[in-house]
ZAKEFI-416130 format. One record per residue (C-alpha): residue in one letter; x, y negated, z. Coordinates in steps of 0.001 Angstrom, whole numbers, padded with zeros to 6 digits. Layout:
BEGIN
TIVO   aa         X         Y         Z
TIVO    A         X         Y         Z
...
***
This chain:
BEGIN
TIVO   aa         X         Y         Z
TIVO    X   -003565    032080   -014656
TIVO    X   -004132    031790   -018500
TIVO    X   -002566    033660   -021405
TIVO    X   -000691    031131   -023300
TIVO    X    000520    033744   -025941
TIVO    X   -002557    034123   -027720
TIVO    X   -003458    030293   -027367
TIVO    X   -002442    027614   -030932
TIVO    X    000733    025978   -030457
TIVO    X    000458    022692   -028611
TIVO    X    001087    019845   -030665
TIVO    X    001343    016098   -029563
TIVO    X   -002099    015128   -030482
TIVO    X   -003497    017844   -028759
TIVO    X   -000961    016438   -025242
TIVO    X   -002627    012851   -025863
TIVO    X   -006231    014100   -026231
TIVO    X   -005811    016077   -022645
TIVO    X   -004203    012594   -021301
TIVO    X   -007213    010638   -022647
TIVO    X   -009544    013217   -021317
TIVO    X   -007939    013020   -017821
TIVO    X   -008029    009343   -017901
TIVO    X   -011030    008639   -019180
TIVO    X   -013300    008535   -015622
TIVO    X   -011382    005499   -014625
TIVO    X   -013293    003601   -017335
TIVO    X   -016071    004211   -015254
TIVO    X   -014689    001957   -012763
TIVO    X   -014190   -000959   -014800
TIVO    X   -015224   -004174   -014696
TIVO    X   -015491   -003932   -010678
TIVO    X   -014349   -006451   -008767
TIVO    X   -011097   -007561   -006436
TIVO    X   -010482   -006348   -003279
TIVO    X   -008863   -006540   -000171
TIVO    X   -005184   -007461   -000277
TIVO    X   -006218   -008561   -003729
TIVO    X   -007216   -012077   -002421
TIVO    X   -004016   -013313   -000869
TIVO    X   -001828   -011471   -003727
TIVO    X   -003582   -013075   -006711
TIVO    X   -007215   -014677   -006179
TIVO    X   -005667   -016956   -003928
TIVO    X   -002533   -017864   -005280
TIVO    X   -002129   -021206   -006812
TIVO    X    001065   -019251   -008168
TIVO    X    000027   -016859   -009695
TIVO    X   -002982   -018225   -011350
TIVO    X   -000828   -019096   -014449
TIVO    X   -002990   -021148   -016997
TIVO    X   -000411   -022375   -019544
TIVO    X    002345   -019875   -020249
TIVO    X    005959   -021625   -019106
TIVO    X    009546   -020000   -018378
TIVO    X    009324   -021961   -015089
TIVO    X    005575   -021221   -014620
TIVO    X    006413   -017441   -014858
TIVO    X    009303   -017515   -012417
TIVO    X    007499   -019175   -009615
TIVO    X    004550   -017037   -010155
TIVO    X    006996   -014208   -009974
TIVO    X    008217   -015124   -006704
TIVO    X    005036   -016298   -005036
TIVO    X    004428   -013114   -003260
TIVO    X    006436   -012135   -000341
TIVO    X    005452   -009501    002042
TIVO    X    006410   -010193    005523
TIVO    X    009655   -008650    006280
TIVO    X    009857   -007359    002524
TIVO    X    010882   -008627   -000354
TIVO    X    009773   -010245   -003462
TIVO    X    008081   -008170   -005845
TIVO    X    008730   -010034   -009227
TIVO    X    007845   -007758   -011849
TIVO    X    004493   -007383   -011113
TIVO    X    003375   -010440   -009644
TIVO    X    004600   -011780   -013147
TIVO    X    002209   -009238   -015179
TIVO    X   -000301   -010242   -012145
TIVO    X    000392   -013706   -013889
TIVO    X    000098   -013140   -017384
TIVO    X   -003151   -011405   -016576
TIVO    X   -004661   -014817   -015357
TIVO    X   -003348   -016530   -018304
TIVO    X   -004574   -014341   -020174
TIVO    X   -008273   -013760   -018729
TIVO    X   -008420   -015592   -015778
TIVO    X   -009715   -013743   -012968
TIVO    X   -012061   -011450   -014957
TIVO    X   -011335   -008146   -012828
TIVO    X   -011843   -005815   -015895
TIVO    X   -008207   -007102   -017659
TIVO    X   -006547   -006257   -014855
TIVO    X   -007990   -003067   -014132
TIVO    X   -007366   -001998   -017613
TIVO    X   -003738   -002718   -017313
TIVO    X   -003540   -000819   -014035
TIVO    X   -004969    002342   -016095
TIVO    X   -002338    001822   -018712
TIVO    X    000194    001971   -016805
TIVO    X   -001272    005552   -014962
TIVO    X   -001630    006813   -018195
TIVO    X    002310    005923   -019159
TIVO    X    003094    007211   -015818
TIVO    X    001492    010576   -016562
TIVO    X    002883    011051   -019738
TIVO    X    006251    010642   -017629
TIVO    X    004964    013416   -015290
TIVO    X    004394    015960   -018231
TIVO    X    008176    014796   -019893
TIVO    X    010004    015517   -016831
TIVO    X    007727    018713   -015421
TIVO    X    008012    019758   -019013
TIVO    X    011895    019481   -018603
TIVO    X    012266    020898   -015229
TIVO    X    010512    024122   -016471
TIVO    X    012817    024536   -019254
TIVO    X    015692    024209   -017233
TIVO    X    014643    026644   -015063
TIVO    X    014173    029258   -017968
TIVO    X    010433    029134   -018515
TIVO    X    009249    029830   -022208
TIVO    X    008596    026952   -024491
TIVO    X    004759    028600   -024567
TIVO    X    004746    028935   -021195
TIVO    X    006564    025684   -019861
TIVO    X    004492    022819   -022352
TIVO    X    000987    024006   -021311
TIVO    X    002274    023619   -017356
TIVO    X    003483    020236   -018031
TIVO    X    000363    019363   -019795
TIVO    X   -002068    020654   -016242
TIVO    X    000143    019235   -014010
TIVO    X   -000062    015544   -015699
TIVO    X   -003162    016343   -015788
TIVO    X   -004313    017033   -012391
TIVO    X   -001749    014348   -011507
TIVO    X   -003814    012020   -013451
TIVO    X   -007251    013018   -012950
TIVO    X   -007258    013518   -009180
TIVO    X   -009428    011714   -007031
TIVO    X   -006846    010448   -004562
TIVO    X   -005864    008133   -007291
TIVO    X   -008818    005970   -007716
TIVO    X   -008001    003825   -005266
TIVO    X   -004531    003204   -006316
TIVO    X   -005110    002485   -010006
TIVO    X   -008450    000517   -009645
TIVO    X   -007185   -001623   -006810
TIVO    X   -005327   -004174   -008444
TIVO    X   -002985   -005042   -005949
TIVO    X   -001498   -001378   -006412
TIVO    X    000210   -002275   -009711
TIVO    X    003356   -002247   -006976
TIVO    X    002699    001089   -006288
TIVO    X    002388    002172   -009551
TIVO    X    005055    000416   -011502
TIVO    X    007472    001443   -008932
TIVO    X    006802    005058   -009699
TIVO    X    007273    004469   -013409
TIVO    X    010758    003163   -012585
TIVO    X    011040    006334   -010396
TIVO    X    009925    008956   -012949
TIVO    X    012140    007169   -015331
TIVO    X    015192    007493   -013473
TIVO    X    014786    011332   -012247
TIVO    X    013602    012118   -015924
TIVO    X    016888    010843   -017232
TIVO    X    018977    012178   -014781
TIVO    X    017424    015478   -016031
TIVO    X    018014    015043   -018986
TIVO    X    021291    014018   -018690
TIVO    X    022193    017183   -016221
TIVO    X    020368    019403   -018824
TIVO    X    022953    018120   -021415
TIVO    X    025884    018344   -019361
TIVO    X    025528    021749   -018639
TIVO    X    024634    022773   -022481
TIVO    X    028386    021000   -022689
TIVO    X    026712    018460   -024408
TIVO    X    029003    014992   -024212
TIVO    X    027527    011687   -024746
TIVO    X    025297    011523   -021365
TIVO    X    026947    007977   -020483
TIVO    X    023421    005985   -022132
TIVO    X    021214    008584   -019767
TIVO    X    023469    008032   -016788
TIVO    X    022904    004024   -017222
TIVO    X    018908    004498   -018165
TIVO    X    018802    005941   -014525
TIVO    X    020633    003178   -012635
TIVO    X    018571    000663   -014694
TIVO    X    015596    001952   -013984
TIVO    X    016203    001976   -010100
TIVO    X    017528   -000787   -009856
TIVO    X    014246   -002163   -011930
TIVO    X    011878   -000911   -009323
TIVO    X    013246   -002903   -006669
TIVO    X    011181   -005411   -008888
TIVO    X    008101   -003685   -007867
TIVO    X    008354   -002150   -004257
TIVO    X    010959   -001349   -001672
TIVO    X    009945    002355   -002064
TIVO    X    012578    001991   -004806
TIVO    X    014961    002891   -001656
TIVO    X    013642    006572   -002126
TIVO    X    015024    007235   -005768
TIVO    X    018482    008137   -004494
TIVO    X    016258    010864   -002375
TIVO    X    014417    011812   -005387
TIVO    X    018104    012329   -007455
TIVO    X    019417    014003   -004937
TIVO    X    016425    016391   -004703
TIVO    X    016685    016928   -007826
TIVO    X    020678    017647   -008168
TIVO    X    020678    020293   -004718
TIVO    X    017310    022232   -005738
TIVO    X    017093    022463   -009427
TIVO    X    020413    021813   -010894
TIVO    X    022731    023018   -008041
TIVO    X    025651    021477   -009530
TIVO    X    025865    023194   -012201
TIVO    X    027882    021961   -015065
TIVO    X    029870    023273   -018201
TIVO    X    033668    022691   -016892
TIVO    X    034645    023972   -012899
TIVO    X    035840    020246   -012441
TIVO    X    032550    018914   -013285
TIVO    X    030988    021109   -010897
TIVO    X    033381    020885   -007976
TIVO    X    032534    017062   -008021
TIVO    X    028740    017904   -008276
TIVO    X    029169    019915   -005397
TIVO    X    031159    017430   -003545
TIVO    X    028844    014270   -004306
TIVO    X    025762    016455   -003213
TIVO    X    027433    017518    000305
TIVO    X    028396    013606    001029
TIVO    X    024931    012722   -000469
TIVO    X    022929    014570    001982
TIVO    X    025071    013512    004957
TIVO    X    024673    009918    003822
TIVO    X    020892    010695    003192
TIVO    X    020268    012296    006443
TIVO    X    022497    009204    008414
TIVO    X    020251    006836    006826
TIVO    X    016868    008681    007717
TIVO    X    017770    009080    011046
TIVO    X    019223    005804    011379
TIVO    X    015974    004231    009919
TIVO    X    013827    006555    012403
TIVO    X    016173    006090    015673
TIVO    X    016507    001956    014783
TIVO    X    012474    002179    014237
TIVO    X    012146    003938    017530
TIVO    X    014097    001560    019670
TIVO    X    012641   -001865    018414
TIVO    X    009739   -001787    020373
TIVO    X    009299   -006061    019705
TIVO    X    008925   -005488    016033
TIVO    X    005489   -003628    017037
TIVO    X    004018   -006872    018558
TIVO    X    001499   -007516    016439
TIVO    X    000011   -003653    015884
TIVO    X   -001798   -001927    018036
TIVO    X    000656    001233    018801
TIVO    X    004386    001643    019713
TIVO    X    006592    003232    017446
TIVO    X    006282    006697    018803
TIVO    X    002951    006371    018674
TIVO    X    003061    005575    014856
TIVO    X    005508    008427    014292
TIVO    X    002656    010843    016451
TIVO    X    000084    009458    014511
TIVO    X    001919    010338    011302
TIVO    X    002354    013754    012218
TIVO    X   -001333    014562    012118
TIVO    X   -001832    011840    009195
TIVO    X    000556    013517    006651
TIVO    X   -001063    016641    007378
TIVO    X   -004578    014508    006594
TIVO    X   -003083    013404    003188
TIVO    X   -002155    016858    002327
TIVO    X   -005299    017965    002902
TIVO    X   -006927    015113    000665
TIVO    X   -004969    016237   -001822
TIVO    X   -005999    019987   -001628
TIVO    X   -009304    019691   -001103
TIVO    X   -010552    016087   -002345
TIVO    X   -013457    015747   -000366
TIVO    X   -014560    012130   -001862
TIVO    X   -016198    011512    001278
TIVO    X   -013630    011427    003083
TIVO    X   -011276    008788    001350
TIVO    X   -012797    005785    003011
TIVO    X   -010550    003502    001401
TIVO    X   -009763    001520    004715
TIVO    X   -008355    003627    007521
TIVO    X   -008195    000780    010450
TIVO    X   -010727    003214    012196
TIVO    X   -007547    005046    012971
TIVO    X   -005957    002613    015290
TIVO    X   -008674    003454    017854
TIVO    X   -007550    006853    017794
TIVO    X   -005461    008448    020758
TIVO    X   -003493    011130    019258
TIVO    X   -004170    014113    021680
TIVO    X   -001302    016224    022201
TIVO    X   -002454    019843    021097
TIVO    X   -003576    017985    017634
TIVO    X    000258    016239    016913
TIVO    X    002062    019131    018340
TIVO    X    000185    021298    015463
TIVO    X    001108    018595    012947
TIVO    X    004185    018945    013534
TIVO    X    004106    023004    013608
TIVO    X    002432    022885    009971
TIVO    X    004786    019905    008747
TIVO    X    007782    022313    010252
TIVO    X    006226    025241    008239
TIVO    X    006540    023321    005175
TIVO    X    009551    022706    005445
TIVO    X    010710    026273    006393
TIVO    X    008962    027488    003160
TIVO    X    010712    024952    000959
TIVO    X    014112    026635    002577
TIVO    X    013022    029840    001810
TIVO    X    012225    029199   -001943
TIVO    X    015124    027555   -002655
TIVO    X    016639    030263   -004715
TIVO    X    014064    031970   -005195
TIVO    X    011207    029244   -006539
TIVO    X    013362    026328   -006526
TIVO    X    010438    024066   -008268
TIVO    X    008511    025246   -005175
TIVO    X    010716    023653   -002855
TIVO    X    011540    021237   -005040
TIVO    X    007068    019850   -004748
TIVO    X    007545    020584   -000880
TIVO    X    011035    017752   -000969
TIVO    X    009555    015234   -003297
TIVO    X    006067    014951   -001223
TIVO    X    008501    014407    001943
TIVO    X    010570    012008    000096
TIVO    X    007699    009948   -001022
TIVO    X    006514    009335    002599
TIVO    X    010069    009162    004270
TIVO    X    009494    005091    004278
TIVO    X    006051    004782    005181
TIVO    X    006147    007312    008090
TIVO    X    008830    006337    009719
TIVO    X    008706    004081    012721
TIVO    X    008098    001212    011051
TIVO    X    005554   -001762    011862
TIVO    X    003044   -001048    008844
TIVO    X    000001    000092    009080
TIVO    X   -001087    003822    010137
TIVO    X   -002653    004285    006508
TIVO    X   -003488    004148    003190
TIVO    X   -004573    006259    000081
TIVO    X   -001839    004952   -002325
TIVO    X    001103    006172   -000422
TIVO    X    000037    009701   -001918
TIVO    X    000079    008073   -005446
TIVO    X    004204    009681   -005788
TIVO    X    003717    011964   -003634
TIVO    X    000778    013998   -005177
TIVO    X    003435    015089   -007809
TIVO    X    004893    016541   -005316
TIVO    X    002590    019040   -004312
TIVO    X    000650    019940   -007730
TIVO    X    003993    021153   -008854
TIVO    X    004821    023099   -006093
TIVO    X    001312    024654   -006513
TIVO    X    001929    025374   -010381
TIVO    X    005657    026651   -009379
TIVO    X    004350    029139   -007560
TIVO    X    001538    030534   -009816
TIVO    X    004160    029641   -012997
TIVO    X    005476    033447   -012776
TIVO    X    001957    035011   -012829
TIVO    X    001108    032627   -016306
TIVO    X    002704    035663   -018635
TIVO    X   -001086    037463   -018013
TIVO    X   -002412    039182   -021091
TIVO    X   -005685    038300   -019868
TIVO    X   -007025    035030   -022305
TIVO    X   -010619    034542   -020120
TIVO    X   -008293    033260   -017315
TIVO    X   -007833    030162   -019479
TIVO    X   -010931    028698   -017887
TIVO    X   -009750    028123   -014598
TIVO    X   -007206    025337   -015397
TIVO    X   -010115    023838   -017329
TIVO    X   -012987    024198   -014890
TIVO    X   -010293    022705   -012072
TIVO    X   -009482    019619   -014907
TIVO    X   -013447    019302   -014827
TIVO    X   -014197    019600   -011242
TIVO    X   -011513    016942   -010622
TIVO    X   -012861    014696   -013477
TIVO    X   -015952    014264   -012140
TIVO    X   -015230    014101   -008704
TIVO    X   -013125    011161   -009810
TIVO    X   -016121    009928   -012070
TIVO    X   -018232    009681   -009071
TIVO    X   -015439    007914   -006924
TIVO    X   -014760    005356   -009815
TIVO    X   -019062    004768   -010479
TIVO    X   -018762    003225   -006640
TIVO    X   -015647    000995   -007941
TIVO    X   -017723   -000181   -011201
TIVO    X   -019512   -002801   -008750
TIVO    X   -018007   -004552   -005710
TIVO    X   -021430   -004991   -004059
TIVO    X   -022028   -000878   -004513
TIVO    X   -018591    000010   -003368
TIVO    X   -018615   -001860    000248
TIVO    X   -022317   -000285    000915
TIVO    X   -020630    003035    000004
TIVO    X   -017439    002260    002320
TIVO    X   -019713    000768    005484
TIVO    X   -021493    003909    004841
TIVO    X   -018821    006790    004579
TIVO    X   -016838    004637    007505
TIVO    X   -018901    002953    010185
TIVO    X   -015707    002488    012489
TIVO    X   -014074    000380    009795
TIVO    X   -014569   -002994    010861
TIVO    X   -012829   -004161    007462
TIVO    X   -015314   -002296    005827
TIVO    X   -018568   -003500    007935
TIVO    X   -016535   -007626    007063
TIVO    X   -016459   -006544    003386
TIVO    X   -020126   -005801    003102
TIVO    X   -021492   -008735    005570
TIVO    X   -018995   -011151    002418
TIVO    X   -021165   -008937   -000374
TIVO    X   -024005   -010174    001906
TIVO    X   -023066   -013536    002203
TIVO    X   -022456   -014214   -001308
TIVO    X   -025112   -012568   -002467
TIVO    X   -027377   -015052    000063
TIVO    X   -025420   -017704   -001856
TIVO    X   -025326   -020720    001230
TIVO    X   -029323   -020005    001904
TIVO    X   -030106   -019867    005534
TIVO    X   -033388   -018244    004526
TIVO    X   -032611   -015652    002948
TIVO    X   -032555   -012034    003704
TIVO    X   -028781   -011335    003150
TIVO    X   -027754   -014160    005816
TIVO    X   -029341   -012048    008770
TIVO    X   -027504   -008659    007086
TIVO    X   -024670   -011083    006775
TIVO    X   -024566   -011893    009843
TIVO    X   -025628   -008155    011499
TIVO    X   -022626   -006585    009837
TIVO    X   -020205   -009383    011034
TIVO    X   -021592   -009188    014515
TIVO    X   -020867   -005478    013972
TIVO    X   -017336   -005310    013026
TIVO    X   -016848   -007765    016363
TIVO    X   -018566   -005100    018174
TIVO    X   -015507   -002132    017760
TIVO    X   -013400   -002060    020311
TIVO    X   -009248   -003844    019700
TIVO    X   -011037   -005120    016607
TIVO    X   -009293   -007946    014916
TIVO    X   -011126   -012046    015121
TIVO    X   -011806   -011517    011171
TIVO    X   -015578   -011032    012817
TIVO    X   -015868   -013815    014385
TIVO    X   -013649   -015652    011492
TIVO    X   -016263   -014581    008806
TIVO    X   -019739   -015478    010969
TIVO    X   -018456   -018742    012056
TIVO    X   -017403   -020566    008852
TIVO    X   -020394   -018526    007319
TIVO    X   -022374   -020776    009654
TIVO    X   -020476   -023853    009110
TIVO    X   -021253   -023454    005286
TIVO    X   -025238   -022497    005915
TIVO    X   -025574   -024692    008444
TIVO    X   -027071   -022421    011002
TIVO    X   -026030   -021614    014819
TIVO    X   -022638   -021065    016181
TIVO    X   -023159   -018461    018457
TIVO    X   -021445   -019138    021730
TIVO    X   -021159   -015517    021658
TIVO    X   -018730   -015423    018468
TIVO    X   -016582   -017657    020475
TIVO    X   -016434   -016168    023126
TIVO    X   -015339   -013072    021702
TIVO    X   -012564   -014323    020242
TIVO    X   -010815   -016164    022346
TIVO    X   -011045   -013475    024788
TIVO    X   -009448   -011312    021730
TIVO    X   -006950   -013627    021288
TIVO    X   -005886   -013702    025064
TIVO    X   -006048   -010125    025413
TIVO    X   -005565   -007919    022498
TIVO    X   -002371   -007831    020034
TIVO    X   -002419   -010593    018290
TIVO    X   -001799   -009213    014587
TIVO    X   -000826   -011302    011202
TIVO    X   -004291   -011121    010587
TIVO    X   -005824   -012805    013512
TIVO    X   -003038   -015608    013117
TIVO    X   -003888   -016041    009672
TIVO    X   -008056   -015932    010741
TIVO    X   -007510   -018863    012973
TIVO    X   -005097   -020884    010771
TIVO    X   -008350   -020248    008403
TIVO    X   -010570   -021562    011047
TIVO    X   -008926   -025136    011531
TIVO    X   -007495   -025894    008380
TIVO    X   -011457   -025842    007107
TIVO    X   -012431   -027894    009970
TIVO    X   -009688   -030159    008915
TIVO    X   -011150   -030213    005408
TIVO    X   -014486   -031363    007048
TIVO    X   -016310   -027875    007982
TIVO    X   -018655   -028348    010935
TIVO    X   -017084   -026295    013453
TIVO    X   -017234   -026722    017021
TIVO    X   -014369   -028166    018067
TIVO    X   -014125   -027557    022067
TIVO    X   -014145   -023784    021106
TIVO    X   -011939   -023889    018536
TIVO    X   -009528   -025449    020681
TIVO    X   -009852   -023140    023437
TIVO    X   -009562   -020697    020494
TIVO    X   -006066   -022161    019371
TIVO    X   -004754   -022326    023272
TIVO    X   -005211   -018993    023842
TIVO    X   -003294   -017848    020625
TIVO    X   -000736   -020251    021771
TIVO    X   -000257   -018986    024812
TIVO    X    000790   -015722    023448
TIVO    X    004294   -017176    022504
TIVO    X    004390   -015642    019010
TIVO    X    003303   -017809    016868
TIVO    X    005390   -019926    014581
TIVO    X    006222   -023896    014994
TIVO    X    003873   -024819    011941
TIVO    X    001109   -022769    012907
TIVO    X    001369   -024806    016603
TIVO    X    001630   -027922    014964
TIVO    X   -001550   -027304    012367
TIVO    X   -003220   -026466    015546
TIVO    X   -002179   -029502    017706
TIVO    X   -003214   -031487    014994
TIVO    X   -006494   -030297    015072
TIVO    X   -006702   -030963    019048
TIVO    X   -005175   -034599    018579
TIVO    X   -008370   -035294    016527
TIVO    X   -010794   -034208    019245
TIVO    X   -011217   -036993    022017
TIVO    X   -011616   -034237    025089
TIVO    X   -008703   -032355    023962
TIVO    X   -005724   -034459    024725
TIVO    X   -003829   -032322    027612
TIVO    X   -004405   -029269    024909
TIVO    X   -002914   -031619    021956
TIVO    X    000380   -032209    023981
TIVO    X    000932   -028545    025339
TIVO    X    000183   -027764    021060
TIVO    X    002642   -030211    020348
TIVO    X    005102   -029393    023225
TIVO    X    005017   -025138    022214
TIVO    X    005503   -026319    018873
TIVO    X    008568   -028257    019424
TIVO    X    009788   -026015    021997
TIVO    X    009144   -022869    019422
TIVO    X    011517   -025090    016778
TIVO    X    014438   -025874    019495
TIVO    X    016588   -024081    017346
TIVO    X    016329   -025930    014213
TIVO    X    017633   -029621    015052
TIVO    X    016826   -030717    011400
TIVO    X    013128   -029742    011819
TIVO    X    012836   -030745    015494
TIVO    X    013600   -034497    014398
TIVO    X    010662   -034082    011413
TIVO    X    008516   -033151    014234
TIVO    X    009742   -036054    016403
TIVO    X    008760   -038679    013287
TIVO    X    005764   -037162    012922
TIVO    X    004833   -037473    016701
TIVO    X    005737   -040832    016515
TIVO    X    003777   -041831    013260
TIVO    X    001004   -040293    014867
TIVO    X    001041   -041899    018583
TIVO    X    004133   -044011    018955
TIVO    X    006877   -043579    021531
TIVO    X    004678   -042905    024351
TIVO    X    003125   -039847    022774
TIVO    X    006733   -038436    022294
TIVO    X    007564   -038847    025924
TIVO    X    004358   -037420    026978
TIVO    X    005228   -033988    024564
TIVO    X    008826   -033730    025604
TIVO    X    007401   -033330    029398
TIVO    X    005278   -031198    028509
TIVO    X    007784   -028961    026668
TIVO    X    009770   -029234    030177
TIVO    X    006843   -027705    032024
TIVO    X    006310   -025028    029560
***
């Protein structure tokens, strides 16, 4: 490794001059542009686009988002809020606040890896220097580009700050106990805070009592400075991995059985959990070797996959391994086995059987710490070489990874650059082929002529083209044509109706369609006769909620050869609400404002057929 004996003794300026240089290739991303999930979460939100700073304006801004089966994330959508207020929807503010907050949570990284080391006996000389690469490489790797410029991961990242709070303190506070040190009572409280705070952020806050109990059975193994102390230490870390373990499985086995939660995905839950056994192994290997090729950003590609048995049953077999070494170095390395735990922990939620997507690059942004300092655990005892030349290999890593992440962030710099790059790197991503055909279409800017309508259009056409694709094709190219005023293509239609009859019908696709009629209801010029044949066939899927069938029999009511489809809309839609007398009688008065007594009649015998 390198000989830290003959090296100047780190001081802090000399820590926050490595942090700047680690974070410094994010700039290179900056001002870019939102993305994705960004939309919904913040573009699009009447909410959260704060423009006059209010106690009451702040609180419903901090509640506007809620994931579906989640729960609120205040926290952040509140900073997501002062950020408008602030600078509107200028990209760059945001983006800078994003890299704050990795650079805070690095400095965290180095404070408790710094700790950790000490604890475990490692030399002052020998133990700040570690802590300094592995915040380092923590910061600086590639893998977390996507996290820290893509706004929308603020959860991510805020939650881990709440995360590395809590474990630092409860190292701290363990350190202290066993030095017989009293007073720990402030610590002890700075933990709970702090997870309790990043429930404010992400339900991944569910994992710190994973991380603290990591922490407790591999590095501190109940030690403490009285036998009492440590008989209870021993005692809470026994029932804390039974209660652990009952909860995991209980999670898994609950995930496993609820085959109606997976509706609206493409796989079953064992398929998601096979999947994830040759995914995890994926993510590992991004994190190894960071080809920057091959983090495409969006991974839908991956629900077209069938997961053959030779490659999950090897998955497995290395994922097993891993485990089996983190046994073995219990004793021996524990902050070996302590990486191998924490990069498990971090994906405990979103591998288990669970109806979320497949995957993403920011589930590795916890996790990563994970496996750099297993890495630097097990070279830690070779770092007492006399040898001072083999100082350059931390730095030529630090370098290599620093401009691997320059290049990745130069792509983010420019939202138009990025989705050629993405469409490029993944031509199976039909969210990537949608997201250049919108660079297109903007860039064509409601000119039929053009040469970025026909690109527009070719790339939309495309992402249609992949097979158990989602309607957000046909979606894009139709109101596309409604605003340019060119051709509906029968084709487009087509297509997704017979997606909608046929093919999981996903949040996505519901939320595509509801897109589709409420700007026809605003006055786009979309063909009606297909968009209700559109709506029916959605409808006929029974999943979709009494508003949505209401919006959509609204629609229908409007279009003179579309009565029979208006009342089945109407009758789904009441039938869907049967439970909920209160709203079934809004429904009723709205029937009747609409068309009178007779119109009511007509529904409720409908809803009998049904």
């Amino acid at each position: 490794m390198f000989n830290v004996e003959h090296l100047p003794r780190f001081r802090r300026g000399f820590v926050f001059f490595a942090f700047l240089i680690a974070i410094a290739p994010f700039l290179l991303g900056l001002p870019g542009g939102f993305l994705f999930d960004d939309y919904p979460t913040i573009v699009q939100s009447d909410l959260v686009r704060l423009t006059s700073l209010s106690a009451e304006g702040l609180w419903q801004a901090a509640f506007a988002f809620h994931p579906e089966g989640g729960l609120p994330r205040p926290l952040v959508n509140a900073s997501f809020a002062l950020n408008h207020w602030a600078s509107g929807l200028d990209p760059a503010p945001y983006k800078i606040a994003n890299i704050a907050i990795h650079l805070l949570n690095g400095w965290l990284v180095y404070r408790l890896t710094k700790a950790l080391l000490a604890h475990l006996e490692h030399p002052q000389r020998i133990a700040m220097p570690l802590a300094v690469l592995v915040a380092a490489i923590w910061i600086v790797h590639p893998l977390q580009v996507s996290t820290v410029l893509y706004v929308v991961q603020r959860m991510e990242m805020v939650c881990t700050t709440f995360t590395l709070v809590a474990v630092l303190s409860y190292a701290v506070m363990r350190i202290r106990m066993i030095n017989g040190h009293r007073g720990v009572g402030g610590l002890a409280a700075a933990s709970i805070v702090s997870a309790c705070l990043a429930w404010t952020a992400k339900e991944n806050a569910a994992l710190i009592p994973y991380f603290l109990l990591a922490t407790e059975a591999l590095i501190f193994r109940a030690k403490a400075a009285s036998h009492r102390a440590a008989s209870l230490l021993r005692a809470g870390v026994k029932a804390g991995v039974f209660i652990g373990a009952a909860a995991a499985l209980w999670l898994y086995v609950a995930g496993v059985l609820n085959e109606s939660a997976f509706a609206s995905r493409d796989f079953s839950p064992i398929e998601r959990l096979a999947a994830q056994a040759v995914i995890v192994p994926f993510y590992l290997g991004l994190i190894l070797v960071p080809r920057v090729d091959a983090m495409v950003f969006y991974y839908d590609h991956l629900w077209l996959r069938e997961w053959g048995q030779a490659e999950v049953f090897g998955g497995l077999l290395f994922l097993t391994a891993m485990v089996g070494v983190a046994f073995v170095y219990r004793r021996r390395n524990p902050l070996v086995a302590f990486g191998i735990a924490w990069f498990f922990i971090a994906h405990l939620i979103t591998s288990a059987p669970i109806p979320l997507e497949l995957a993403f690059e920011h589930r590795n942004y916890t996790a990563l710490f994970g496996v750099v300092l297993a890495i630097i655990g097990a070279v830690a005892p070779a770092v007492r070489s006399t040898d001072r030349r083999l100082i350059a290999v931390p730095v030529v890593l630090i370098a290599v990874l620093a401009g691997m992440t320059s290049l990745r962030a130069a792509y983010w710099n420019d939202p138009s650059l990025l989705a050629h790059y993405l469409a490029d790197i993944n031509p199976q991503s039909a969210r990537a082929a949608i997201d250049l055909g919108e660079r297109h279409m903007l860039a064509a800017n409601k000119q039929a002529a053009s040469p970025h309508t026909a690109k527009a259009i070719a790339e939309f056409e495309r992402a249609m083209a992949m097979p158990h694709g989602s309607i957000l094709g046909e979606h894009a190219a139709i109101l596309m044509a409604a605003q340019f005023g060119i051709e509906q293509r029968q084709s487009w239609w087509d297509s997704m109706v017979r997606k909608l009859q046929n093919d999981p019908l996903r949040p996505q696709d519901v939320d595509a369609l509801v897109g589709v009629v409420e700007h026809r209801l605003n006055g786009f010029d979309v063909n009606d006769q297909n968009l209700v044949l559109a709506t029916l066939a959605a409808a006929r899927r029974d999943k979709l909620s009494a508003g949505v069938l209401l919006l959509f029999a609204t629609h229908a009511k409007a279009v003179p050869s579309a009565e029979d489809a208006a009342l089945e809309l109407f009758a789904r839609g009441r039938k869907q609400a049967r439970n909920d007398p209160d709203y079934v009688n809004r429904i009723d008065r709205g029937i009747l404002a609409t068309g009178g007594g007779a119109l009511l009649q007509r529904v409720k015998e409908a809803e009998d057929r049904l």
